[in-house]
C-alpha positions, -999 to 999 in steps of 0.1 A, spaced: -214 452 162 -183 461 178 -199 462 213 -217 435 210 -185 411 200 -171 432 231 -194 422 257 -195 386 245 -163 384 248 -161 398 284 -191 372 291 -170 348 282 -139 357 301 -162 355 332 -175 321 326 -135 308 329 -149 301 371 -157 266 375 -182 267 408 -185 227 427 -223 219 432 -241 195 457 -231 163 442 -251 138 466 -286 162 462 -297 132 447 -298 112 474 -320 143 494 -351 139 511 -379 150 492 -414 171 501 -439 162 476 -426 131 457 -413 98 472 -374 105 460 -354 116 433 -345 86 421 -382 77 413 -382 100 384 -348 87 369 -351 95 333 -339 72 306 -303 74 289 -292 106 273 -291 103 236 -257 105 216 -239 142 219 -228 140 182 -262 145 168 -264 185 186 -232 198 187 -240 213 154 -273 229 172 -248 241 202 -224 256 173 -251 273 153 -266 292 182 -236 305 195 -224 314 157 -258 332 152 -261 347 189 -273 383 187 -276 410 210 -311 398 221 -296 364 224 -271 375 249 -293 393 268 -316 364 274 -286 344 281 -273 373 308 -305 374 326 -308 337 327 -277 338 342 -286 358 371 -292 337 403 -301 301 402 -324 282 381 -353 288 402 -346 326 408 -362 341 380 -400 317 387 -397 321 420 -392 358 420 -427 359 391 -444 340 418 -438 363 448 -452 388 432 -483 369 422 -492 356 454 -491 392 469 -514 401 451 -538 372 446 -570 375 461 -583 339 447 -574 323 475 -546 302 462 -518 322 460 -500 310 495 -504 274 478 -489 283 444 -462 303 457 -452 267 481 -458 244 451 -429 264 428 -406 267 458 -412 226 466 -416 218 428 -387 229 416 -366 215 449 -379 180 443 -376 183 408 -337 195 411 -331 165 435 -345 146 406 -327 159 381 -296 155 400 -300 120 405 -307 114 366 -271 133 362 -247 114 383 -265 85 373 -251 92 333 -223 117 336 -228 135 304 -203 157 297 -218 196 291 -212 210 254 -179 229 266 -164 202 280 -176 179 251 -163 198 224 -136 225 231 -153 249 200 -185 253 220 -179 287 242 -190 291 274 -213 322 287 -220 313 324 -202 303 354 -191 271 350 -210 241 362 -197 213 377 -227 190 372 -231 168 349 -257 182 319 -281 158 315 -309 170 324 -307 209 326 -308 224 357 -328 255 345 -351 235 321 -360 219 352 -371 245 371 -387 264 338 -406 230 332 -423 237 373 -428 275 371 -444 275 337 -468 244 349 -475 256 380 -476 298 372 -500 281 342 -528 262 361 -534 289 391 -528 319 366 -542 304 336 -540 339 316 -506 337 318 -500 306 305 -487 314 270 -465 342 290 -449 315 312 -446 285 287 -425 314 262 -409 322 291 -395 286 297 -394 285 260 -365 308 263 -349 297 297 -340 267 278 -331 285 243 -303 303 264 -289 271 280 -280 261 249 -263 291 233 -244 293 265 -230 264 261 -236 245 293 -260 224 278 -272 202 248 -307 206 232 -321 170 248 -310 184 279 -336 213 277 -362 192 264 -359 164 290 -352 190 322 -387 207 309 -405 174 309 -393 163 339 -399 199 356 -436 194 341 -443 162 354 -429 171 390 -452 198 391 -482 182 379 -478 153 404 -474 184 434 -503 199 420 -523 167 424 -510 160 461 -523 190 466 -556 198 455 -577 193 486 -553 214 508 -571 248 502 -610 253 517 -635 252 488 -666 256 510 -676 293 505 -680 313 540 -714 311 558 -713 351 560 -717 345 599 -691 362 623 -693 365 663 -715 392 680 -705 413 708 -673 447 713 -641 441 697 -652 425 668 -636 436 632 -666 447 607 -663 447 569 -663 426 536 -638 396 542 -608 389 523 -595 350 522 -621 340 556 -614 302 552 -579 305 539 -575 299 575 -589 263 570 -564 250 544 -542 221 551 -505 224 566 -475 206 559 -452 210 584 -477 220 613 -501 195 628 -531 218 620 -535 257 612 -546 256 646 -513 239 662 -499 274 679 -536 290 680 -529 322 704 -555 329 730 -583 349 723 -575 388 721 -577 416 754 -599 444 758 -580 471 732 -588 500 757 -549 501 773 -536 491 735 -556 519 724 -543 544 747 -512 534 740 -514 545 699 -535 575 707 -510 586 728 -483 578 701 -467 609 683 -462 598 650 -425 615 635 -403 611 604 -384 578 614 -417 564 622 -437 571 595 -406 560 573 -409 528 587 -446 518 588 -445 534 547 -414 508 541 -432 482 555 -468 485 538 -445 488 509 -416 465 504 -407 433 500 -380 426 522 -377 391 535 -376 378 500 -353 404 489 -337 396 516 -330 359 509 -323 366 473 -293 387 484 -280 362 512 -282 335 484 -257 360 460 -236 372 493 -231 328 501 -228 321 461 -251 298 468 -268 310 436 -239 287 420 -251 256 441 -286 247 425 -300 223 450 -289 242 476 -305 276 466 -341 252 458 -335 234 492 -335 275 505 -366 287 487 -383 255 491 -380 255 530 -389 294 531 -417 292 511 -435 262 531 -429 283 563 -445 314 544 -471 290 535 -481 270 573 -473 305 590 -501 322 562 -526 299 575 -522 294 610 -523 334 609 -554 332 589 -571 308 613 -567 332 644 -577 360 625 -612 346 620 -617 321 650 -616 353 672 -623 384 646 -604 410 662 -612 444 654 -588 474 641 -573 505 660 -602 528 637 -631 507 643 -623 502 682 -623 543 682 -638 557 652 -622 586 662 -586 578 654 -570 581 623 -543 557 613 -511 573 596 -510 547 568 -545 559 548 -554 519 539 -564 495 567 -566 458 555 -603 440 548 -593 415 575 -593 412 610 -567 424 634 -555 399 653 -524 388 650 -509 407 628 -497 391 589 -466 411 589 -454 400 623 -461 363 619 -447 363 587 -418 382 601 -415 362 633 -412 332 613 -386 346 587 -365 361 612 -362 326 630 -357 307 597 -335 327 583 -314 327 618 -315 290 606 -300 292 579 -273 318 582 -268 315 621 -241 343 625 -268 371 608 -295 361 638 -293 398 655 -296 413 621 -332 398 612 -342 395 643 -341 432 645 -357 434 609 -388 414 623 -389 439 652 -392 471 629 -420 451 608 -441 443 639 -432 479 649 -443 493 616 -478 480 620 -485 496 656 -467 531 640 -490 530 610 -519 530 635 -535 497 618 -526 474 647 -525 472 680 -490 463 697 -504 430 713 -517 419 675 -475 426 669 -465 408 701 -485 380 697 -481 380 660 -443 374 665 -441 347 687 -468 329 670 -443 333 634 -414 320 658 -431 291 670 -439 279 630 -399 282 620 -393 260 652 -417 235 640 -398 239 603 -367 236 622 -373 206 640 -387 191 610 -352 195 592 -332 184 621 -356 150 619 -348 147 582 -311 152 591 -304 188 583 -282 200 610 -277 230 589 -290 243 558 -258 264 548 -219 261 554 -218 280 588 -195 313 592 -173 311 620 -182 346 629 -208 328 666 -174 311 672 -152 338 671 -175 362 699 -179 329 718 -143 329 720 -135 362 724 -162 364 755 -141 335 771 -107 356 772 
């Protein structure tokens, strides 16, 4: 009992930092719904009815309590649905996991612009600043309360997570049921708070999920492929994922490489390749981890932009409709042109990594995907460019040492990634986001230091 009434108290001491917010993310342009301040919600009702509610919880908070609060704690609102999402989509196989993985990262940005215009629009003091008996256990907000932040996002990812993973759906909705159950016993936010951020969440969702529903290919594949050398043999995985709808792009087909070379140089090239340690290392890492979105998690914690809800939805929002547009445009040139892998060009070879993906060659997913996060993420935090840039190299570079790819489906796999962040990016700039983050000075400082 002792430790517990220990590490409640050090919880507490914590939650003394007051961390500003995005006060005009109200006002923010929007993806899926028209504007935040379409979904204003009605008044707040009267504080004095809950502050017993706030009391009680915190009077009768256990040790599983305060762990539920602790890991709600951890990054923003959205962190905790978006990181259940990731690992869904990689490894859906219906189809619609590119799409469900976009709608939580644009659901619960739209949503949080919502909700943000709903709090500076009523002002309603959180429980701690309320009522000085009510403890806090988190950082503490700036925002207004009404309607919770977290509830919000909980109110998307269980609605969303729900209807593409429907055996989950008691899983998420207890999930959400507890997002908003730790709100209130740490103190940063009243019980109507929960239940009108979850509604609202919900509703957001259900309206994205609508908008949506024509934008992945329901006609099943003719079984037909092209004849001729070069051309990748198997069972197809996702062959008209290529055909969904994009959002930022004009068409999957928008940045449509040309069609693939004769592999017999690119094949020389691997056979001759002497696989070592480093090498190996890096195609294993590669086929294994998860880096750019473990990468974005940790720049959000280094920038505390985990502490700044919009602007950490505004961040997984913009990444995940890149992920999405640069899935499909990857998808389309796989199966417009079919090209074949390093083992089936020379049945001879054997690759180092033992499992060759049941898709075509060419591009390659990791490189466009990697192409395009390098650049986006040079968007976002400009003075890190070299750093990912180099990260996107060892992925393409990964693929040629694991002997699944050729280094033109790497080469061309980049710069067709690069070309969908510069479509992201000049989207942004036309909605008037010169920059997504505060900018280090660090571009400034070797800009200057060249001059002398």
């Amino acid at each position: 009992m002792k430790k517990i009434l220990l590490l409640i108290t050090s919880v507490w001491l914590i939650a003394i930092i007051v961390h500003a917010q995005s006060a005009d993310a109200g006002n923010w342009k929007t993806w899926f719904v028209q504007s935040g301040k379409e979904y204003r919600l009605a008044p707040p009702v009267s504080s004095k009815q809950e502050i017993a509610q706030v009391l009680s919880s915190q009077r009768n908070m256990d040790s599983a309590v305060l762990q539920q609060v602790l890991f709600w704690n951890a990054g923003s609102p959205g962190f905790r649905w978006e990181e259940m999402i990731y690992k869904l989509w990689m490894t859906d196989t219906s189809g619609n996991g590119a799409l469900a993985n976009m709608l939580v990262g644009t659901g619960i940005y739209d949503a949080t612009v919502a909700a943000w215009d709903t709090k500076y629009a009523y002002q309603r003091p959180r429980p701690f600043v309320a009522d000085n008996r009510v403890k806090v256990f988190a950082v503490k907000p700036s925002s207004p309360s009404y309607p919770c932040e977290y509830s919000v996002a909980a109110g998307v990812g269980a609605t969303i997570i729900a209807h593409f993973f429907p055996s989950l759906a008691d899983s998420v909705n207890h999930m959400a049921e507890q997002a908003m159950a730790s709100r209130i016993a740490a103190g940063t936010a009243w019980p109507s708070d929960t239940h009108a951020g979850f509604e609202l969440g919900k509703r957001i969702a259900e309206k994205e999920i609508e908008h949506t529903k024509d934008f992945t290919c329901k006609i099943p594949w003719n079984g037909k492929r092209p004849g001729g050398a070069g051309i990748w043999k198997g069972k197809p995985m996702l062959p008209q994922a290529g055909l969904s709808k994009t959002v930022v792009l004009d068409s999957a087909s928008q940045f449509r490489p040309g069609p693939p070379p004769d592999y017999a140089k690119d094949m020389a090239e691997l056979k001759a390749f002497k696989p070592g340690f480093r090498s190996t290392a890096n195609a294993f890492y590669w086929a294994s981890q998860d880096f750019w979105f473990e990468a974005l998690n940790k720049k959000i914690f280094e920038y505390n932009l985990n502490l700044d809800p919009p602007a950490a939805a505004r961040l997984y929002a913009i990444t995940a409709i890149g992920q999405y547009d640069a899935f499909t445009a990857c998808w389309d040139a796989k199966y417009t042109y079919w090209g074949t892998r390093p083992d089936q060009y020379d049945t001879t070879f054997h690759p180092v990594l033992i499992f060759t993906p049941p898709f075509p060659g060419y591009p390659s997913g990791h490189a466009v995907i990697s192409g395009m996060q390098a650049a986006l993420y040079s968007y976002f935090f400009p003075a890190e460019e070299a750093y990912f840039q180099k990260k996107a190299k060892d992925a393409a570079e990964s693929r040629f040492q694991g002997g699944i790819h050729f280094r033109t489906d790497n080469e061309v796999g980049l710069e067709l990634g690069r070309k969908v962040a510069n479509a992201m990016i000049q989207k942004l700039k036309a909605d008037g986001i010169d920059h997504v983050v505060p900018l280090l000075q660090l571009k400034e400082n070797q800009r200057v230091a060249k001059a002398k």
